[in-house]
GULUMKOL-344617 format. One record per residue: x, y, z of N, C-alpha, C, CB in turn; residue in three letters. Coordinates in steps of 0.02 Angstrom, whole numbers, plus 50000, padded with zeros to 5 digits. Glycine has a CB too. Example, Ala and Ser with C-alpha at 12.3 -4.5 7.8 and 13.67 -1.06 7.14 Angstrom:
BEGIN
  n_px  n_py  n_pz ca_px ca_py ca_pz  c_px  c_py  c_pz cb_px cb_py cb_pz residu
 50660 49716 50390 50615 49775 50390 50660 49835 50390 50565 49776 50452    ALA
 50642 49888 50354 50684 49947 50357 50645 50002 50394 50704 49970 50286    SER
This chain:
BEGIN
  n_px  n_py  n_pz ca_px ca_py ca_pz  c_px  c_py  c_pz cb_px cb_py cb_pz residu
 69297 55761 54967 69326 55826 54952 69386 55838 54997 69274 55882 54959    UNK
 69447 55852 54970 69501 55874 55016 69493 55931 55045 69560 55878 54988    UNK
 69542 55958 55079 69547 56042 55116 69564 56075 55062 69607 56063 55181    UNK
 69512 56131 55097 69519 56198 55066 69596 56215 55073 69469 56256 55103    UNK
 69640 56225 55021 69710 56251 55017 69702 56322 55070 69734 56269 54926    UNK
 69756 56332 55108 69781 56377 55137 69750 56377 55190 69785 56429 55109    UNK
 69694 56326 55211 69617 56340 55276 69662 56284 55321 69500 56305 55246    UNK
 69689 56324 55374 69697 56272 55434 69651 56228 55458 69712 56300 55486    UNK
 69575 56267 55475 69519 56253 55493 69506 56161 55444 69468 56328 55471    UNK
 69485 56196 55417 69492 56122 55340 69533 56067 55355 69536 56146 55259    UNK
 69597 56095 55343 69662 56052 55358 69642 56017 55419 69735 56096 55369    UNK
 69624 56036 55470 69630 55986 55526 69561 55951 55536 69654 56023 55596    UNK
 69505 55986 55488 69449 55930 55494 69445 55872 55449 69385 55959 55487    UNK
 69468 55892 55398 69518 55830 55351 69539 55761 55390 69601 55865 55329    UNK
 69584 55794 55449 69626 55760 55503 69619 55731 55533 69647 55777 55535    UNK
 69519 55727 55559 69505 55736 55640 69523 55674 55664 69426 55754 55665    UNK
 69523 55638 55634 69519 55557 55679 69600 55553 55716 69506 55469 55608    UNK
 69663 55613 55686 69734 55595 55692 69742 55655 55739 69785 55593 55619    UNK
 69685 55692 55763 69713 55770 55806 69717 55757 55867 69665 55841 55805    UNK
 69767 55792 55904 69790 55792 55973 69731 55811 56010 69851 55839 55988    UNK
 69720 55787 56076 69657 55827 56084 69650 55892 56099 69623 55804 56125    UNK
 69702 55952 56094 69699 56016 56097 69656 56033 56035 69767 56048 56101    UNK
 69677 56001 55988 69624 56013 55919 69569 55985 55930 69645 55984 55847    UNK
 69539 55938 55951 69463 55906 55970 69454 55895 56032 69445 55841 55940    UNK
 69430 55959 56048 69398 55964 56124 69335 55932 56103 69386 56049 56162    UNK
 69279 55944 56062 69239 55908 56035 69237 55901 55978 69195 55917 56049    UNK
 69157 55872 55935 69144 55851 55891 69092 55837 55872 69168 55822 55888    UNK
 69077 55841 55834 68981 55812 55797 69000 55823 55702 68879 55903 55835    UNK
 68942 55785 55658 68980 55806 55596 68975 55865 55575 68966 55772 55545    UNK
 68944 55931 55644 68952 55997 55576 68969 56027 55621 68891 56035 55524    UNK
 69012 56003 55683 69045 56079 55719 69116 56050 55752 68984 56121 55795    UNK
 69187 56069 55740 69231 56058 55787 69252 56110 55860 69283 56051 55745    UNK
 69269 56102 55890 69312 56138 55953 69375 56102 55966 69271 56139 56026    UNK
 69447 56176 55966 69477 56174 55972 69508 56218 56030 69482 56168 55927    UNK
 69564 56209 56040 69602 56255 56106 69633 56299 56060 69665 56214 56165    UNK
 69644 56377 56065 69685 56405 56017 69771 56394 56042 69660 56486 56008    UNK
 69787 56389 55982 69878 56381 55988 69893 56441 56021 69930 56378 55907    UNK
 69903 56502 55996 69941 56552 56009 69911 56593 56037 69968 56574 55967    UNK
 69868 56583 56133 69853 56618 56182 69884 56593 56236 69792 56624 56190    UNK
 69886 56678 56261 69893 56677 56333 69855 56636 56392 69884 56736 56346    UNK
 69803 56603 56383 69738 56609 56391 69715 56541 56409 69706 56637 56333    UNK
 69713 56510 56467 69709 56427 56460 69645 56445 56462 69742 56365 56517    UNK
 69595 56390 56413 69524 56374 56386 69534 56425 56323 69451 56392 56444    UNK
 69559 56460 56298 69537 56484 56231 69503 56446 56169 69590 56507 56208    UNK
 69433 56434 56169 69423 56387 56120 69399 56413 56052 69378 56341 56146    UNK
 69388 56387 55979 69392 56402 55944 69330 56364 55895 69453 56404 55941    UNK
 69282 56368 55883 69230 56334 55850 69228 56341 55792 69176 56345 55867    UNK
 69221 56291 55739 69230 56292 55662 69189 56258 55653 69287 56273 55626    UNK
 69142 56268 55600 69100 56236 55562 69165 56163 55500 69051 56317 55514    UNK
 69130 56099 55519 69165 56079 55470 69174 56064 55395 69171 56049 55488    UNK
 69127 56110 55377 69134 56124 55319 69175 56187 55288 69078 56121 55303    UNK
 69192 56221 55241 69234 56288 55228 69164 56320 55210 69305 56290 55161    UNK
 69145 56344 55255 69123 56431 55255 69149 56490 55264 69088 56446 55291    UNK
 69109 56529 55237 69179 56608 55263 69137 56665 55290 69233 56658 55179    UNK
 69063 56620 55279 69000 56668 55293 68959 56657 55343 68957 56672 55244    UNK
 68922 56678 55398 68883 56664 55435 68820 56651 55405 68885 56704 55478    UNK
 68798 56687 55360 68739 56704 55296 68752 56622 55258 68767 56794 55226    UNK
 68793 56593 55243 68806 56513 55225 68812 56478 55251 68842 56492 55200    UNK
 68809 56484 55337 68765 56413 55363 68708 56396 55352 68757 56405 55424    UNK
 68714 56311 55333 68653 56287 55324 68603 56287 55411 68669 56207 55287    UNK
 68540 56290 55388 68502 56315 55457 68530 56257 55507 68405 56317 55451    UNK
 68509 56201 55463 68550 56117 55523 68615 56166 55560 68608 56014 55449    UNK
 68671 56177 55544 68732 56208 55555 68706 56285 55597 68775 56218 55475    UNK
 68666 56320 55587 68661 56380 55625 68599 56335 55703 68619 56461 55559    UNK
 68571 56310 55689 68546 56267 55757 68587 56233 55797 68504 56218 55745    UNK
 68616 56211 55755 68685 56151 55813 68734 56226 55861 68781 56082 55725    UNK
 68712 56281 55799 68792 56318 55848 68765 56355 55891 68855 56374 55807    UNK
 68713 56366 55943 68674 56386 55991 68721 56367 56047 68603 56357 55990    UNK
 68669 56278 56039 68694 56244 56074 68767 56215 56078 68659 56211 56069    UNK
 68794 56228 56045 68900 56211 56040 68907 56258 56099 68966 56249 55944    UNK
 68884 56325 56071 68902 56384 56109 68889 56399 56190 68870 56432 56074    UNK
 68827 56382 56209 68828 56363 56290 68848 56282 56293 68743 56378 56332    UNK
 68858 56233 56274 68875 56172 56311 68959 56195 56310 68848 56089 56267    UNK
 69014 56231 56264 69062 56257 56288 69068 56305 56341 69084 56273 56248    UNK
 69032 56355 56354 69035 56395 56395 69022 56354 56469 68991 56449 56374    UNK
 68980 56327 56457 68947 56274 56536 69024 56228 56544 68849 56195 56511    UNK
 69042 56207 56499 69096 56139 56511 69168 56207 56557 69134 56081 56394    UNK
 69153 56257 56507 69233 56298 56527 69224 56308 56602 69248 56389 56484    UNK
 69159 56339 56600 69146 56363 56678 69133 56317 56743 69085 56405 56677    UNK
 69129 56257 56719 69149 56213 56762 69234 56196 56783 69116 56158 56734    UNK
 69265 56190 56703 69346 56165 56712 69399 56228 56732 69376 56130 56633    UNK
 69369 56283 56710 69412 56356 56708 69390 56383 56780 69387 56419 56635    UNK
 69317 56385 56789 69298 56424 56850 69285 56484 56829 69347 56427 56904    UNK
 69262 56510 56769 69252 56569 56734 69178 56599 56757 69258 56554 56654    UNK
 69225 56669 56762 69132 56701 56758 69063 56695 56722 69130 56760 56743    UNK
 69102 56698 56653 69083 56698 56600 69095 56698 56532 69065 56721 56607    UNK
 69079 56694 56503 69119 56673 56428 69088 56747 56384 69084 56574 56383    UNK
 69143 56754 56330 69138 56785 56280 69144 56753 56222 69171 56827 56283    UNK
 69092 56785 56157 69087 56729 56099 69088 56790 56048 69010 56668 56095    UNK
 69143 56794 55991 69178 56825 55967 69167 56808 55887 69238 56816 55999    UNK
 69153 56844 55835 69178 56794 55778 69183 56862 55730 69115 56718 55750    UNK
 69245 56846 55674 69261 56875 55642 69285 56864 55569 69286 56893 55672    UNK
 69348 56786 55556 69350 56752 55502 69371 56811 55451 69284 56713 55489    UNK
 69437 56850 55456 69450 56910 55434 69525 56892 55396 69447 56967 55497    UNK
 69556 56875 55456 69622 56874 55456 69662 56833 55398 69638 56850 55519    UNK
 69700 56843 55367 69720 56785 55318 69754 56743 55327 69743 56796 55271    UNK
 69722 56685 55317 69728 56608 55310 69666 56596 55377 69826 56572 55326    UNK
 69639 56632 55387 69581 56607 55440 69522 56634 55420 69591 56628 55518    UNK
 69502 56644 55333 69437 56675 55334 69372 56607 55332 69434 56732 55262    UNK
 69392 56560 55351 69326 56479 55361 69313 56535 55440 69377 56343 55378    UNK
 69239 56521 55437 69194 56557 55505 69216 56522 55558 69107 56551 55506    UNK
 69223 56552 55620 69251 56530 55692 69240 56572 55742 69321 56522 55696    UNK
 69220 56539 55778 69181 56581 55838 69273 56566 55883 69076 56527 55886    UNK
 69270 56631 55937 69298 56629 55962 69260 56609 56042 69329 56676 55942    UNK
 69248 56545 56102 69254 56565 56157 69276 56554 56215 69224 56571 56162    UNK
 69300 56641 56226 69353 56630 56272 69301 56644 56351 69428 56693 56253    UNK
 69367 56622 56387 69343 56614 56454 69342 56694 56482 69395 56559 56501    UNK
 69301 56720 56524 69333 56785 56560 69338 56755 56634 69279 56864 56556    UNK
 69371 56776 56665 69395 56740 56729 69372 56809 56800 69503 56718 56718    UNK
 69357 56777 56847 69333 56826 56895 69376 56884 56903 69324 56797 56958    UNK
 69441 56858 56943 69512 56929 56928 69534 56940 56876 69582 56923 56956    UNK
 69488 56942 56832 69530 56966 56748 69544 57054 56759 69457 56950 56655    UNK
 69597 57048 56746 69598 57138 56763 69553 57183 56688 69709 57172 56766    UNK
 69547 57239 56737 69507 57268 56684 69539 57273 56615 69487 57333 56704    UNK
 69580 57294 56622 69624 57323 56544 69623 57251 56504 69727 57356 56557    UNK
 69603 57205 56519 69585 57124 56466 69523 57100 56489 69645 57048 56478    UNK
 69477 57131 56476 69427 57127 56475 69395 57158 56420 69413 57139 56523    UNK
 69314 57141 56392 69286 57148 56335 69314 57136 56262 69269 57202 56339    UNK
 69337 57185 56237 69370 57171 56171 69454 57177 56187 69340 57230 56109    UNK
 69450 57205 56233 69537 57208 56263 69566 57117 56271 69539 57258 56371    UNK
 69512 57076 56287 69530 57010 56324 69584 56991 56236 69434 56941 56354    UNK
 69569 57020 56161 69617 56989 56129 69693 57008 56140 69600 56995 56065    UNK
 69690 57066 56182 69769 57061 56204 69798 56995 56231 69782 57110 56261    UNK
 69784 56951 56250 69801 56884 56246 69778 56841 56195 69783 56858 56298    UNK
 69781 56861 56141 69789 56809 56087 69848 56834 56057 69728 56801 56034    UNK
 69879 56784 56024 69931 56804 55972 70002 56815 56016 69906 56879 55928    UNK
 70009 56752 56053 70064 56763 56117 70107 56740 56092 70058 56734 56187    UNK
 70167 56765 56093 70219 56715 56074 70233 56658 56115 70277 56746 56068    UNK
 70294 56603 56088 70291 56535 56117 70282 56533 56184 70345 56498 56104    UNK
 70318 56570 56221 70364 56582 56281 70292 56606 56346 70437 56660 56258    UNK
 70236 56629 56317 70203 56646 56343 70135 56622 56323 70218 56697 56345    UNK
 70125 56577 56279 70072 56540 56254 70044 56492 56297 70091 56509 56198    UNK
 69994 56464 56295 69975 56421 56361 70008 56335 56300 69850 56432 56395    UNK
 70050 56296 56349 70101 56255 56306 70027 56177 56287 70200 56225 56376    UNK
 70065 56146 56226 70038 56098 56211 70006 56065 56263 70073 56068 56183    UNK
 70051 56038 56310 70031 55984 56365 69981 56016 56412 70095 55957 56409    UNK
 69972 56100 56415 69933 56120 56441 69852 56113 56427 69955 56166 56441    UNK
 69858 56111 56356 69818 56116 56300 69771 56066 56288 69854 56121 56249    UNK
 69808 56023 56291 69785 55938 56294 69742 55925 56353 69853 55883 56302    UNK
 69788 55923 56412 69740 55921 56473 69687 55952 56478 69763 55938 56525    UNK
 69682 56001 56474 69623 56068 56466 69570 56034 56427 69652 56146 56417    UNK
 69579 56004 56347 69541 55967 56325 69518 55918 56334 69549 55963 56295    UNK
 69565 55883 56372 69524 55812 56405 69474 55822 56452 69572 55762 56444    UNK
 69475 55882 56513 69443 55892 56553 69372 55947 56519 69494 55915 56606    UNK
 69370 55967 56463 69331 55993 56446 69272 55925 56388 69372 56059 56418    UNK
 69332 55896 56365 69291 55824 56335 69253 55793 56390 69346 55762 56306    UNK
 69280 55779 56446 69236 55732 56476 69169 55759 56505 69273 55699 56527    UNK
 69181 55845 56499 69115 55857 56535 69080 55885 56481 69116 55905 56601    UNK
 69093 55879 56437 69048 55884 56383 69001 55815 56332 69094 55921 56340    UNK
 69037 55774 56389 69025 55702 56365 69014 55680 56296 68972 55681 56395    UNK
């Protein structure tokens, strides 16, 4: 089956064997992690089921068991490579061209000032270039989050 037209998500699991590793921080056959492109935010990661869902209610149970565990072995890997307090795990799959399900998790960092914190922390998403955390940043980040996620 090809990608879902217009699903980035899709599009790059289509891909996986050709993605930079900002796009495959990990992998298994029913869950990817990615770094998000357009944050402020070094570790912003991004979890997709690799199949096109748009529903949490349409994971298969295999797929809602694996994402427990996705969800703390990212948080454990961040808080080792980031030094994070703690993680926040986010999901919404609203926005258009991003309604395939995706957990958002981001890092919260000890001096995170208050005003980006809780639901404020998406004030760092959606950064422009200039202030985005850059490819090469992105990459590294993923390598060091791949290896401790073994």
């Amino acid at each position: 089956m090809g990608p879902v037209v217009n699903c980035l998500s899709c599009t790059n699991n289509e891909l996986i064997d050709e993605l930079p590793p900002r796009e495959l921080v990990g992998a298994d056959e029913l869950w990817r992690a990615s770094h998000a492109y357009d944050t402020a935010l070094p570790g912003w990661l991004i979890l997709v089921p690799r199949r096109h869902v748009t529903a949490i209610h349409d994971l298969t149970d295999e797929e809602a068991a694996a994402l427990g565990s996705w969800q703390v072995r990212l948080s454990r890997a961040l808080r080792e490579v980031t030094g994070c307090a703690k993680t926040y795990i986010v999901q919404f799959a609203e926005q258009e061209g991003f309604a395939h399900v995706h957990f958002h998790v981001v890092p919260r960092m000890p001096d995170q000032p208050d005003d980006l914190r809780s639901y404020r922390i998406f004030g760092l998403l959606g950064a422009p270039p200039e202030r985005a955390v850059s490819e090469a940043d992105r990459d590294a980040l993923a390598l060091a989050l791949r290896e401790r996620l073994g």
